[in-house]
Phi, psi and omega in degrees: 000154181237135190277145163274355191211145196254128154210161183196271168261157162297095207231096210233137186268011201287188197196100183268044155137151176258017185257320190282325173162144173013281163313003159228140175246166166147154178272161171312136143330162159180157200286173178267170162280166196231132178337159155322295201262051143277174185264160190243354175267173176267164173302134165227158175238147181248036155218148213264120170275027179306148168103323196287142082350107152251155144250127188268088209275122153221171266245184180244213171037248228232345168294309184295307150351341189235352177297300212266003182273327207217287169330275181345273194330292181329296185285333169300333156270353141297320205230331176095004158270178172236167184234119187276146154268105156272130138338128131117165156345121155318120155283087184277316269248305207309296144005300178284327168281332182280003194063208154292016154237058196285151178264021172236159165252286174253136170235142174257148183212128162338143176292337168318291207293345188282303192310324186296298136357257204293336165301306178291000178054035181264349163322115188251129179294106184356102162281092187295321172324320194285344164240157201271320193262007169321288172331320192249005160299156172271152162004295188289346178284353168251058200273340159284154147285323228219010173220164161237145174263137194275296186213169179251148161232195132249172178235153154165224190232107158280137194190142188298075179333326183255007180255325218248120193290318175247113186284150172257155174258338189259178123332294190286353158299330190281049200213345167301138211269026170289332206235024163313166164114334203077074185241002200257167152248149205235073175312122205285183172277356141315347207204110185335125185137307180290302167308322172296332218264274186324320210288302182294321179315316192295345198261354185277353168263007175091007186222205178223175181287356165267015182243126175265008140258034173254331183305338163298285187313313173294349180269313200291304157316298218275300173306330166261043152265342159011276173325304185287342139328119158241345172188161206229092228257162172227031171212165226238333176277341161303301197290300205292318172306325191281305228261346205253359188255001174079342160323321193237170178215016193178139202214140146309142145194199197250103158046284181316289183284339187287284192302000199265313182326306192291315164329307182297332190086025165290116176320072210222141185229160189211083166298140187238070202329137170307331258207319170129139181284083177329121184251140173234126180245136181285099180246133190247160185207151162254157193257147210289343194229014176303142166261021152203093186254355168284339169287286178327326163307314221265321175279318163278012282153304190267342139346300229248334196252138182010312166347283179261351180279300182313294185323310197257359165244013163256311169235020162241352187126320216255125206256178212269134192281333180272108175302001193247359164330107153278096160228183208315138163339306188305326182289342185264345172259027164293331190216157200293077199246129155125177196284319192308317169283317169319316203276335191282313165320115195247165191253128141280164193250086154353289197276013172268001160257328187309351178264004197247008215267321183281001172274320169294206195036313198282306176304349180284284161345310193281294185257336167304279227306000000 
């Protein structure tokens, strides 16, 4: 299969709002207008899949939650099927062993994982006619044949408002030595966040995280923050447990996760670095060997519409791929929400880290972790 677009992480210098803190600027969002021939209905199906299972792989915490709080529900009563929920990481390995007889149907997935995805030929390639909400997508939501992007995020430095005496603006902030001691958090490269964390330095050092002869310098930047590493987290509740408990007072972290904090009611501020903010993007995909891809359709389709697109920029954060996706106003300069900011999202090309990514690993591992 062939990308229509080389992606992998996400990289946007745009300042989606002056509502998260001091370093970002930007206008509100709005959605765009939508082709002509799109549909104004939610996905509905007009044959009744009673008796039938899909199964769903997804991500765990407040993605699924919102899955089985709000998709499922929508779709089970759309269509009279029911949906078993798998937990955790797209299983490609598995997959791959399973043929034409996979035990997953639809998976969200990472732009890695789509490269990973698609080399292993476990992708099954997009018929777009086949979703209804298609149409009302933005452009940019298709950088794959064999994935759709369901909604965006950011990376950027989540911090204690009421501990961190100067908010930062930069990246190179966490490099300050007010925060020697193990006041800063890190994400490891396991866990969405770490790599993106390297891509910008690396792109603030002129190169990208795939030239491995840029790599004496990035490593070398990166070790000397050390001192300042309190924790090296390889969950997304390891950072939020440090910073709300006040041990770390600064974090890589997501948009998202910034903003689920500030709800709860923690002094919590969210930087978008001047330099740029790293965007993470959300993809749904069917697998190459599902036995109900017509269902699976029917399920990425009900993903994409306005509904669950709304569902998932209210309560995860996250802004929506579907342009005709309305939501509250307070919300919209928290994420990359209207065409203007999306369109703003710039791409790197995935498979130029995948052959370098365990030798990058193996130096994270060496001169970092």
């Amino acid at each position: 299969m062939k990308k229509r677009k080389t992606v992998a992480y996400l990289l946007t210098a745009a300042m989606f709002g002056s509502v998260l803190t001091a370093c970002s600027s930007g206008e509100t969002g709005k959605t765009s207008s939508a082709p002509a021939n799109s549909s104004t209905e939610s996905t509905a199906s007009s044959t009744d899949y009673s008796g039938q299972t899909l199964v769903v792989q997804v991500w765990g915490g407040t993605y699924e939650e919102t899955l089985r709080n709000y998709a499922i529900p929508m779709f089970e009563k759309q269509t009279g099927a029911k949906v078993e929920v798998v937990s955790g990481a797209a299983p490609l390995s598995q997959l791959a062993t399973e043929g034409d007889n996979a035990s997953i149907d639809v998976l969200h997935v990472d732009s890695s994982e789509v490269t990973q995805g698609t080399k292993m030929d476990v992708l099954e390639t997009l018929d777009a006619s086949k979703l209804k909400n298609a149409p009302d997508l933005y452009k940019e939501a298709f950088p794959y044949d064999n994935a759709v992007v369901t909604n965006w995020g950011t990376y950027g430095i989540l911090y204690r408002k009421d501990l961190v005496k100067t908010e930062p603006t930069s990246w190179l902030d966490l490099w300050d030595s007010a925060y020697a001691g193990g006041k800063v958090g890190v994400v490891d490269y396991s866990m969405g966040g770490g790599l993106e964390f390297a891509e910008a330095i690396s792109r603030i050092q002129g190169s990208v995280i795939s030239d491995t002869k840029n790599w004496d310098k990035l490593f070398a930047k990166m070790a000397e923050l050390k001192p300042n590493i309190g924790v090296y987290a390889s969950q997304h509740s390891d950072i939020e447990s440090a910073i709300t408990k006040g041990s770390i007072l600064l974090s890589v972290e997501t948009n998202g996760r910034a903003i689920s904090l500030m709800k709860e009611g923690y002094d919590i501020g969210f930087c978008q670095p001047k330099e740029g903010a790293i965007a993470m993007t959300s993809l749904a995909a069917i697998s190459k060997g599902s036995t109900h891809k017509e269902l699976a359709y029917q399920f990425v389709d009900c993903l994409l519409s306005t509904e669950v697109q709304k569902a998932y920029a209210e309560n995860n954060y996250y802004a929506p791929s579907n342009s005709k996706t309305e939501i509250a106003k307070d919300l919209q300069s928290f994420m990359p929400y209207g065409q203007e900011q999306v369109s703003k999202l710039v791409y790197m090309d995935s498979a130029a880290l995948e052959p370098v990514k365990a030798d990058f690993i193996n130096r994270w591992n060496s001169d970092f972790k």
